[in-house]
Every structure is written in structure tokens, then in C-alpha cells.
DRENVEX-956414 format. One record per residue (C-alpha): residue in three letters; x, y, z. Coordinates in steps of 0.05 Angstrom, whole numbers, plus 32768, in hexadecimal, padded with zeros to 4 digits. Layout:
BEGIN
ALAXYZ;...
***
This chain:
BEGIN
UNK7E817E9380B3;UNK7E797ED68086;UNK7EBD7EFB808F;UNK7EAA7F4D808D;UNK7ED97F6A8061;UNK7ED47FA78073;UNK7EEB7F9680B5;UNK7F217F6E809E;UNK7F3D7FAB8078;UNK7F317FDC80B0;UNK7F567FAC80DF;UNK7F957FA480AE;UNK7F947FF1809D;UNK7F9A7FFA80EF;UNK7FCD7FBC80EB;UNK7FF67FE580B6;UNK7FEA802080D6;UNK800C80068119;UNK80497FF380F3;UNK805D803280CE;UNK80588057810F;UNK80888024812B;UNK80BD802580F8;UNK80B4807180E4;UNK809E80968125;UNK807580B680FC;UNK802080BB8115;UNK7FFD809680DE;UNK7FAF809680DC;UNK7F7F806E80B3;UNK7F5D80A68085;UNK7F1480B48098;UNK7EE080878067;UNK7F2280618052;UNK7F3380988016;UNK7EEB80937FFF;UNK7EEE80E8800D;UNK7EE5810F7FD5;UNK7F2581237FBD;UNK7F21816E7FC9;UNK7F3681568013;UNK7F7081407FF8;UNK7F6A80FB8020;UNK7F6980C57FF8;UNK7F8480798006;UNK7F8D80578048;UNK7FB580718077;UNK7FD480B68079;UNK7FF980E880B2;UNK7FC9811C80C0;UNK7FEB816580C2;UNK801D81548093;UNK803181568049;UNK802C810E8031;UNK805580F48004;UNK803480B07FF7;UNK7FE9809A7FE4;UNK7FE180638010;UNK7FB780318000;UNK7FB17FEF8029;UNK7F977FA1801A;UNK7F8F7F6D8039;UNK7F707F26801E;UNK7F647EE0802D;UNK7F967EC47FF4;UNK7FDE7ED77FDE;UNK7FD57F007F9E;UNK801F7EFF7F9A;UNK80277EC47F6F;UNK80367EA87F2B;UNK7FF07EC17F1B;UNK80167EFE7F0E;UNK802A7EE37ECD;UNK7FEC7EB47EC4;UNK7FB27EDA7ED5;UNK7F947F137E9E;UNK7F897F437ED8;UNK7FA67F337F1A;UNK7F8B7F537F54;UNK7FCF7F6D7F69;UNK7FBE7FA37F2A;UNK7F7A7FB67F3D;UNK7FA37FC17F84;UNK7FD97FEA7F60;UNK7FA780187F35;UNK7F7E80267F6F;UNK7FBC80417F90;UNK7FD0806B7F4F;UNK7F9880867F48;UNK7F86809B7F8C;UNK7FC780B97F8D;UNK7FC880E07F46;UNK7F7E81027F6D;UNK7FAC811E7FAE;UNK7FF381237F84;UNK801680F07FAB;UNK803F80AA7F9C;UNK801B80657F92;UNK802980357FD5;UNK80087FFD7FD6;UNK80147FD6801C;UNK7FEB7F93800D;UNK7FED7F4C803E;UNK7FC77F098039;UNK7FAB7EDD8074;UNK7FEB7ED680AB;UNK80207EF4807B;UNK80497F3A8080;UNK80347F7D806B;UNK804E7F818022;UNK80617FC08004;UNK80517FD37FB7;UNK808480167FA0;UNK8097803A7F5C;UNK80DE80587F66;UNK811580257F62;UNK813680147FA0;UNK8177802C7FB4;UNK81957FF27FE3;UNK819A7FAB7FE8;UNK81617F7A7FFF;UNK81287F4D7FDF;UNK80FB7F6E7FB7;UNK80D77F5C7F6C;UNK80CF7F897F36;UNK80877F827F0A;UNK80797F9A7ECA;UNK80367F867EC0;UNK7FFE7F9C7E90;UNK80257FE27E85;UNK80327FE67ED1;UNK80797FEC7EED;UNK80837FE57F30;UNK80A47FBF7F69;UNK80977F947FA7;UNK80B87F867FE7;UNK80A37F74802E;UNK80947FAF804D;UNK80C57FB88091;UNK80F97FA58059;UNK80E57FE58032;UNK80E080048069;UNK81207FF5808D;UNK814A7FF68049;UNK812F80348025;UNK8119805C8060;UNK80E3807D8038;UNK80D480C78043;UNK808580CE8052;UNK807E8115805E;UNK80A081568044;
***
């Protein structure tokens, strides 16, 4: 059976989308065309809070396989950095952060962040290919760092 990717990313984005609202109480949308606007609408990425200042380009994956493996250090491109540039440069077009929020098949949402956190909890730091930037399950980064979305 054909999977249809595109709704297999619309469903995660809405999955993703239900769990930021939870742990932030903030009212997350899924950005019309998926960030495909032209970025004079200053919507770019997955998800975003409509009526608000964003902070973060949000851009959301989600894939049959765990790309969060020793083919970090193996592979000449691993898809995790095609993830990670789409994110930067989404967010250099709108002037906000990089956040990548990526899963695999019947995993948790993973969360992909520049700045360096602050408190104590699992997390991974990769420099790859010029890229610096660390990883952490999600509600962890969430619940840990209590990010600031909006100004």
C-alpha cells in the first residue's frame, strides 16, 4: 500500500501542533500551504501562532525510519541536515530561530535547537558538516527550557 506523504506530514504537523498547545497554552496552527507562502507573508515553516510575534521557524518531519542514528557520523549527507537547512533557511526569510521538531514511525516528537540549554536533562549536541546544533525529545525541551515562542 502507497503511503501519501503528504498526508503523513499534515497529520504529524496537526500531531505536533496538539502538543505545543498542551504544554504551552499557547494556540498553534499549521501555516497555510505548509510555509510554501511567499515570504513577504512572513509565514514560513510548519506551524506558527497566528496574531503573534514568533520567535521560532517551525518546521516539522516526520518519516518512516529513525534518522537519528550512527548514520550521523557514517552517512555523507544525512537527512537530519537537509531537515536542519530547511529550517535555517526558512527562518533567515521571516527573521526567526531554526526548530526543527522531527519523529519516525511510533516514536516521540524530537526537537532540533541552536542556543545551548540552560538545565539538566538528555539532550546531544551535533556538529555536523559546519552545522552546530542540538537534539532532545521534545516535552523534555519543552518542560526543561520552557522556551519563549512569542514576544
Amino acid at each position: 500500500m502507497m503511503v501519501d506523504v503528504r498526508a503523513k506530514g499534515a497529520t504529524a504537523e496537526t500531531k505536533i501542533r496538539n502538543e505545543l498547545r498542551l504544554a504551552t497554552g499557547l494556540k498553534w496552527e499549521r501555516t497555510p500551504g505548509s510555509g510554501a507562502l511567499d515570504e513577504k507573508h512572513g509565514l514560513k515553516g510548519d506551524l506558527y501562532i497566528p496574531n503573534e510575534k514568533n520567535i521560532f521557524c517551525v518546521e516539522c518531519k516526520h518519516y518512516a525510519d529513525d534518522h537519528f542514528t550512527s548514520t550521523l557520523l557514517t552517512s555523507k549527507n544525512p537527512q537530519i541536515i537537509d531537515w536542519w537547512q530547511q529550517a535555517i533557511r526558512q527562518g533567515k526569510q521571516v527573521g526567526r530561530k531554526p526548530l526543527l521538531l522531527f519523529k519516525h514511525d511510533r516514536s516521540k516528537v524530537f526537537a532540533a535547537y541552536e542556543d545551548m540549554p540552560d538545565n539538566d536533562y538528555r539532550f546531544v549536541f551535533l556538529n555536523l558538516l559546519g552545522y552546530n546544533f542540538y537534539i532532545s525529545l521534545m516535552s523534555e525541551w519543552l518542560k526543561f527550557e520552557n522556551p519563549k515562542f512569542i514576544e
